[in-house]
DOZALO-541544 format. One line per 2 residues: number of its first residue (from 1); for each residue x, y, z of C-alpha. Coordinates in steps of 0.05 Angstrom, whole numbers, plus 5000, padded with zeros to 4 digits. Layout:
N
NUM	X/Y/Z  ...
This chain:
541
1	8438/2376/9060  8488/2388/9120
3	8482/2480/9096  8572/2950/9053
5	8550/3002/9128  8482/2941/9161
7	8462/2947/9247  8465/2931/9316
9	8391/2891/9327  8360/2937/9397
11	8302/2882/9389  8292/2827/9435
13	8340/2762/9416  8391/2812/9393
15	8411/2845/9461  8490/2841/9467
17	8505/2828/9394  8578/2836/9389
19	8608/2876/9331  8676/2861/9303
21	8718/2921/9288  8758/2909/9212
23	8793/2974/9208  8863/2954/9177
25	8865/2993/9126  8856/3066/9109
27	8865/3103/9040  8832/3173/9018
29	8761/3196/9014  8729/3198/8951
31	8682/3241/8914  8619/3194/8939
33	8593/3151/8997  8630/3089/8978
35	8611/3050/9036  8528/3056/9030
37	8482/2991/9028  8425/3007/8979
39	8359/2958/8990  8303/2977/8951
41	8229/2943/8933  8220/2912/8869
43	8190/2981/8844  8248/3019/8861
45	8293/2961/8834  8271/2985/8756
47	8312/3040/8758  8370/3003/8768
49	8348/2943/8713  8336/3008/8661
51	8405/3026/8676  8443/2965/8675
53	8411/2928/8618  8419/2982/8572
55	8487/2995/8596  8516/2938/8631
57	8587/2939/8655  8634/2895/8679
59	8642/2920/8747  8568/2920/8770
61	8542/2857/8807  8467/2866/8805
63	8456/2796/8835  8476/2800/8905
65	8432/2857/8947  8432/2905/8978
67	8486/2943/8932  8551/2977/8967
69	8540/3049/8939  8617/3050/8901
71	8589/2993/8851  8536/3040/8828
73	8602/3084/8815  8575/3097/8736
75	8504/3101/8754  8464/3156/8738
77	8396/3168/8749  8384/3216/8701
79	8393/3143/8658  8321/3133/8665
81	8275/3149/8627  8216/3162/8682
83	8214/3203/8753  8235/3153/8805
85	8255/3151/8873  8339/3162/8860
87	8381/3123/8872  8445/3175/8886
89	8393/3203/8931  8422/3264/8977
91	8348/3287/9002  8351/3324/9068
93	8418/3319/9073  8471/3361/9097
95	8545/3358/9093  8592/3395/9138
97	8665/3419/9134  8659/3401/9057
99	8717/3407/9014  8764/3373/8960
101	8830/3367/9013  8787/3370/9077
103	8789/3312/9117  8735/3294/9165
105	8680/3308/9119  8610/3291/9146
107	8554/3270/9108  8483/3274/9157
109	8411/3244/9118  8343/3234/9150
111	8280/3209/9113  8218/3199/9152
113	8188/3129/9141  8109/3133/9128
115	8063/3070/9118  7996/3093/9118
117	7942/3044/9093  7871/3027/9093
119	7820/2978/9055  7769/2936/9052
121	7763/2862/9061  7702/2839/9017
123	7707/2767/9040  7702/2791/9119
125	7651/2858/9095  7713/2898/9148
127	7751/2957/9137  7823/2948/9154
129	7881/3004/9166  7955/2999/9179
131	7991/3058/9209  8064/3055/9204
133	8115/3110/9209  8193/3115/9220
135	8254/3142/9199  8313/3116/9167
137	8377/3152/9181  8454/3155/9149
139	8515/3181/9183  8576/3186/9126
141	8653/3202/9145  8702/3215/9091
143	8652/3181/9051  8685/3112/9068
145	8646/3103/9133  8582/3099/9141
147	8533/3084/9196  8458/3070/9189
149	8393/3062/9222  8327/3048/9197
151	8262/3037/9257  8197/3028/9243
153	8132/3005/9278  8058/3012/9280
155	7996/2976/9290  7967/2949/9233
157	7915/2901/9207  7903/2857/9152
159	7859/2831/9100  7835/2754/9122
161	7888/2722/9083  7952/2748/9105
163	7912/2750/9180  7908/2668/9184
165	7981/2662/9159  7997/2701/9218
167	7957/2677/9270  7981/2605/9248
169	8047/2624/9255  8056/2655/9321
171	8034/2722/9300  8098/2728/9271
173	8094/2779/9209  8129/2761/9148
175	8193/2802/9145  8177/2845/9196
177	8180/2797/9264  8135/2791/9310
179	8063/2820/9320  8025/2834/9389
181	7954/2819/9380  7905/2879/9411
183	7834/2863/9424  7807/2892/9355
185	7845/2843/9316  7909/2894/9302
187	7977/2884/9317  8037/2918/9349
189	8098/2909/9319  8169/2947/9315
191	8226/2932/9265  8302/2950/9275
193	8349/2952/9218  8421/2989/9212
195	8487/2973/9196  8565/2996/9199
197	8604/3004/9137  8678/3016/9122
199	8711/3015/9059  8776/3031/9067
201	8796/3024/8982  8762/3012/8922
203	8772/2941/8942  8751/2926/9004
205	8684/2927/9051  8670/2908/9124
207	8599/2908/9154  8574/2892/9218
209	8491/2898/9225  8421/2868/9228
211	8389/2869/9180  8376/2820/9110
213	8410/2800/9039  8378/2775/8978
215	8419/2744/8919  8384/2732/8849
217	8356/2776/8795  8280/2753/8796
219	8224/2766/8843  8230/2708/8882
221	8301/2671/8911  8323/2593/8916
223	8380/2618/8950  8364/2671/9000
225	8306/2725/8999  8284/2777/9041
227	8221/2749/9057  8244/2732/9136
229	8269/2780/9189  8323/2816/9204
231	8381/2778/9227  8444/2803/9255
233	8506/2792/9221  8584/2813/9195
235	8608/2811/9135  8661/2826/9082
237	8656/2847/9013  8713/2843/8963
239	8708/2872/8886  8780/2851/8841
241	8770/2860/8767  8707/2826/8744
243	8698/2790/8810  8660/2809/8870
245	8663/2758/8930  8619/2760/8990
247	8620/2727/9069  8580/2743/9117
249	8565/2710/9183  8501/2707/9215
251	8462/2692/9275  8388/2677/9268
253	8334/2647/9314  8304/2580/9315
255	8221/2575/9328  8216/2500/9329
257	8213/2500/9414  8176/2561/9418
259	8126/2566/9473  8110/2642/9479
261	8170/2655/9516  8235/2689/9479
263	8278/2640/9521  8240/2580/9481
265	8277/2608/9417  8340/2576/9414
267	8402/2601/9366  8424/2576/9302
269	8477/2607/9266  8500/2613/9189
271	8555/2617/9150  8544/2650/9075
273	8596/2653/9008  8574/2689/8937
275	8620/2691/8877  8594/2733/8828
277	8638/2738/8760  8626/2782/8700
279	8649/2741/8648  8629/2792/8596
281	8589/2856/8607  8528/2825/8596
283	8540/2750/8618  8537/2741/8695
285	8554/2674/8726  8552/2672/8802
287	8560/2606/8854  8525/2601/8929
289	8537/2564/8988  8525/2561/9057
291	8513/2529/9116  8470/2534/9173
293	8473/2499/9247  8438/2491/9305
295	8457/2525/9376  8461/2499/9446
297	8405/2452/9452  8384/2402/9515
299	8435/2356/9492  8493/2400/9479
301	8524/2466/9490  8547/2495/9421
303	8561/2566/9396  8590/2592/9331
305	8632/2543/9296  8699/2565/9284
307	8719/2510/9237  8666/2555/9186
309	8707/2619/9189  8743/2598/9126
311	8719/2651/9082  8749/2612/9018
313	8730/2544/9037  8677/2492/8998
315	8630/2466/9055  8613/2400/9039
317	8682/2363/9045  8689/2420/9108
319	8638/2376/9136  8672/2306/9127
321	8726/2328/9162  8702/2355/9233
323	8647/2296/9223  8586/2355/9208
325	8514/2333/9208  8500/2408/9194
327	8455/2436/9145  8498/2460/9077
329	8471/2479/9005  8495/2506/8940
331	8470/2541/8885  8479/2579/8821
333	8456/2642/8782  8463/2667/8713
335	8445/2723/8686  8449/2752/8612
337	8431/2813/8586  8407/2816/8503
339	8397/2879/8457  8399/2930/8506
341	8323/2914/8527  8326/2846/8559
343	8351/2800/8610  8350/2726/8624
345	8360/2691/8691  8361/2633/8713
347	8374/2594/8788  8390/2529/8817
349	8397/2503/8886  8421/2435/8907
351	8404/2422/8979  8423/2342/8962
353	8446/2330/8895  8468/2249/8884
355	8470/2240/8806  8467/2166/8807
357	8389/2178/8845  8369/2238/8790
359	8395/2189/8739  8354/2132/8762
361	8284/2183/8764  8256/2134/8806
363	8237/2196/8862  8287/2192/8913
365	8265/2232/8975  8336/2274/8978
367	8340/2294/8907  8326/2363/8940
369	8333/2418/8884  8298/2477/8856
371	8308/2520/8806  8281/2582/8766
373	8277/2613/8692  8262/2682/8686
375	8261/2749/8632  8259/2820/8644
377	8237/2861/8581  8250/2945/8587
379	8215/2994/8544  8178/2933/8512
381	8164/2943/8449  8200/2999/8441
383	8151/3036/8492  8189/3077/8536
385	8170/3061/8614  8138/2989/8593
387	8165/2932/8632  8148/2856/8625
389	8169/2803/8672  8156/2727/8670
391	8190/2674/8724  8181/2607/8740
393	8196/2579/8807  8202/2500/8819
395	8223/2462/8884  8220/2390/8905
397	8195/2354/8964  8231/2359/9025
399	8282/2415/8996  8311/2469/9059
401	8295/2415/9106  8333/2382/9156
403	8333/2320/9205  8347/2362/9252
405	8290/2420/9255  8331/2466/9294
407	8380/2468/9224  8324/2478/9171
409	8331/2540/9122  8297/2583/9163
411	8301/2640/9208  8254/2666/9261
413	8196/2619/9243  8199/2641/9166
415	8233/2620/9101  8306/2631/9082
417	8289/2633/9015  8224/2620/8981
419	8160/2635/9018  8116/2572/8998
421	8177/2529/9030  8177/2467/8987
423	8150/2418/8931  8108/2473/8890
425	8110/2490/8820  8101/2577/8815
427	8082/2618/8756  8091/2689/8769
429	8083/2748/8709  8085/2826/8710
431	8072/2884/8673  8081/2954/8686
433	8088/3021/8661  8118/3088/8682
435	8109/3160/8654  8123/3221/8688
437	8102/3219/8760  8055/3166/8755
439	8063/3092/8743  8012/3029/8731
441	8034/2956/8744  7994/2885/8751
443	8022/2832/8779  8007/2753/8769
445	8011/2696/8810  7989/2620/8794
447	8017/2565/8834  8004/2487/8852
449	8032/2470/8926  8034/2401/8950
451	8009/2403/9021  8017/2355/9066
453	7963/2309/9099  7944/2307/9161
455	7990/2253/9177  8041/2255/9130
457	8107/2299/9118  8096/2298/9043
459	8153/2348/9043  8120/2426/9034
461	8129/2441/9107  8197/2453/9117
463	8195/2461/9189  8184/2379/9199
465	8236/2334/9208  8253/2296/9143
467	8262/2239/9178  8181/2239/9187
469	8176/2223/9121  8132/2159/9097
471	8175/2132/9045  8242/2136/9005
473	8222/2135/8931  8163/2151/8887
475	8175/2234/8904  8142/2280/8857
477	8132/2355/8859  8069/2380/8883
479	8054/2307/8908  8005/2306/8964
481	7938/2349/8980  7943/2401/8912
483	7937/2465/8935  7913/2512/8866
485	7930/2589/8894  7912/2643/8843
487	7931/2720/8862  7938/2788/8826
489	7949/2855/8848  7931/2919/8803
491	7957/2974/8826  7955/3053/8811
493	8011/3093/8833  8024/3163/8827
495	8096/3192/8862  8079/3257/8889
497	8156/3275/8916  8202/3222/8882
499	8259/3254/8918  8240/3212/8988
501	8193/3167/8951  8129/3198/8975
503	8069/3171/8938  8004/3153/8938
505	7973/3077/8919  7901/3047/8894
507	7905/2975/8885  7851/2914/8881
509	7877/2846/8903  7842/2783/8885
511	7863/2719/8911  7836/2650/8903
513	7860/2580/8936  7825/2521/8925
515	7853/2447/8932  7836/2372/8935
517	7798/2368/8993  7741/2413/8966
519	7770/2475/9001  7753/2535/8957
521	7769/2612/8983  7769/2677/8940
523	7785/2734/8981  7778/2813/8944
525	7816/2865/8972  7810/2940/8952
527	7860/2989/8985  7889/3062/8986
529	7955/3078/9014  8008/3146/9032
531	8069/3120/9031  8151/3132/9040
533	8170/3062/9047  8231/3032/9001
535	8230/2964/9031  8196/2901/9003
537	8127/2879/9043  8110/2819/9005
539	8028/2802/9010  8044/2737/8956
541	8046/2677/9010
């Protein structure tokens, strides 16, 4: 279709970012950071599920990540019922000329970032390590301003099947950028995250960073995931009564022309709006759009789009009238929570939505939609620490693509939103449990992808051009070469200081893909990790 303190990007395409300053407003400091952005992995993200399901209120938006710390206002972590890295977390941190009518309070925190991994790769007989280490580093003042930093690199290596995604895709590594291949087979790689934050009332917040978002309650996003890179971006945040209302405006690289070169990658820039509403404390009803569009290209010279500053503006008839071919989307997310033990989610995205071709079910190529059903179960059963999760994941041919490939849902030669791009049909399932410093989860995965043919643009890749498609009507999902990918992921985890999320990890992957061609592929993986990390590395792709 035509599509609250996070950084200034020190990496490559980002050089000369220019951050907007929003201070209008000032008011008094309050008893907490208010102005925090808290990301977390999906691990980490229980402790906030155990607290909000049991106790949902109407002022929380647990949709729309990462949270501005004054949402979490009634959160306590003493809510849950197992050890877990908190989320009020003032760990090596130090606060200076402290006091109730003091102003120019500051608020200093520094956790060291470790990633240290190693395993085997029974498919390729080779041991494999990654060695990653960082820090991740918070400045508050007055607790409504708050500046952040988070770098990390290493060299690391990987089992055979996230290696050939990689080396297919520009050594580009998923969510972290890009890789520099060494001789051995490892790669270099360095990631830089951060933000600014004000929040100058209860009200209000103003960001200006690089770094991502990710808006759903499930595993996986239609909408928007952190599965790419970092992206730079500004952004405003607005809570009024049961409403929270986010913009943000982002700039994001296109790989399409890419020939090695960072001058190949050309820029493409995005606009972003998400109403969440809390109809009840326990019904959540939310609406997405965007829209994304290419940069200067060899036929034109075009930069950010002023006519998509409108922060309360519906894109599509925005479109009509400055005569857009641009790239714009919508979608929707509910969310409701049941017997203070489960919640229910579900998401759609309309990329093209025409209802006189869904009607007629005769397999338009643009009835481009998605959508997903999902349940979280806490203390299941009445077992304290037991959590179940089931989600379902569907998209249609040709869905986040674009005629033009420069304005495809993408950013920095990765999905926007899902990682298998388009026409699949994903089962995904979960179970762990928690008690006392330890915690054991498996993980799921069954899908059927519809790959394209060799000369065909069946609709999976959403890179290609839609216009390369063979015909109009007769579309079905997971049409084309049938991919079959199987994948779980037991894991043993046991948090030796919960306080900075230090812990240590025994897992065995096993992965099969097989498809119509005759292809088959199971690749075992058993590893052992040390880790600090709070941000999601997803190995499900």
């Amino acid at each position: 279709m035509k599509s609250r303190a996070n950084i200034f990007s020190l990496r490559n395409s980002h050089y000369g970012f220019i951050i907007a300053v929003f201070c209008v407003f000032h008011s008094k400091a309050q008893n907490d950071p208010q102005a925090q952005n808290i990301f977390i992995n999906s691990e980490a993200q229980q402790s906030i599920d155990y607290w909000n399901i049991k106790k949902p209120t109407l002022e929380f938006h647990s949709s729309f990540k990462p949270y501005i710390s004054s949402t979490l206002y009634d959160f306590s972590d003493t809510s849950v019922s197992f050890l877990h890295y908190p989320i009020k977390n003032f760990f090596l941190s130090k606060t200076f000329n402290e006091g109730p009518d003091k102003r120019n309070q500051y608020n200093f925190q520094i956790l060291p970032l470790i990633d240290l991994q190693g395993g085997y790769d029974l498919l390729t007989s080779k041991f494999v390590t990654e060695t990653s280490g960082g820090v991740h580093a918070k400045l508050n003042i007055n607790n409504d301003f708050t500046f952040a930093l988070t770098a990390l690199g290493g060299r690391v290596q990987f089992p055979y099947f996230i290696d050939t995604v990689i080396q297919t895709n520009h050594t580009i590594i998923p969510g972290l950028g890009r890789g520099f291949k060494n001789t051995d087979g490892s790669y270099n790689y360095s990631n830089v995250s951060g933000y600014l934050s004000y929040s100058p009332n209860e009200i209000f917040n103003f960001q200006a960073g690089n770094g991502k978002h990710f808006i759903g309650e499930g595993y996986r996003s239609l909408l928007l995931s952190d599965y790419s890179n970092n992206n730079p971006y500004i952004g405003i945040n607005a809570n009024i009564w049961r409403i929270q209302y986010n913009v943000w405006y982002s700039w994001m690289k296109d790989f399409s022309q890419y020939d090695g070169s960072q001058k190949s990658l050309q820029n493409k820039f995005g606009t972003f709006h998400y109403l969440s509403f809390n109809a009840l404390k326990g019904l959540n009803i939310s609406f997405f759009e965007n829209v994304i569009w290419q940069g200067t290209d060899s036929n034109r010279v075009r930069t950010f789009d002023v006519n998509y500053l409108n922060p309360i503006v519906f894109y599509r008839p925005q479109e009509y009238s400055v005569g857009s071919s641009d790239n714009s989307m919508m979608g929707l997310n509910i969310s409701g929570k049941l017997f203070g033990c489960l919640k229910l989610y579900a998401q759609g995205v309309a990329d093209e939505f025409f209802l006189k071709e869904i009607r007629a079910k005769k397999g338009w190529w643009a009835n481009k939609q998605g959508w997903q059903l999902g349940a979280k179960y806490i203390n299941a059963f009445k077992v304290k620490g037991l959590t179940i999760q089931a989600e379902y994941n569907e998209v249609r041919p040709y869905t986040y693509s674009h005629g033009s490939v420069q304005q495809n849902y993408t950013h920095y030669g990765q999905a926007l939103a899902h990682p298998f791009g388009a026409n699949f049909k994903e089962y995904l399932g979960f179970v762990s449990y928690h008690a006392n410093r330890w915690m054991i989860s498996a993980q799921g995965l069954s899908a059927t992808i519809g790959m394209d043919t060799l000369n065909s643009n069946l609709g999976q890749n959403i890179f290609a051009s839609y216009t390369s498609r063979p015909y109009d009507y007769g579309h079905k999902t997971t049409q084309g070469n049938k991919r079959q990918l199987m994948q779980s992921d037991v894991r043993f985890t046991y948090y030796v200081l919960p306080q900075m999320n230090l812990r240590v990890e025994l897992g065995y992957i096993q992965r099969s893909v097989k498809d119509d061609l005759g292809y088959q592929l199971q690749s075992p993986y058993i590893y052992f990790g040390v880790k600090t990390s709070i941000h999601q590395f997803y190995r499900d792709f």
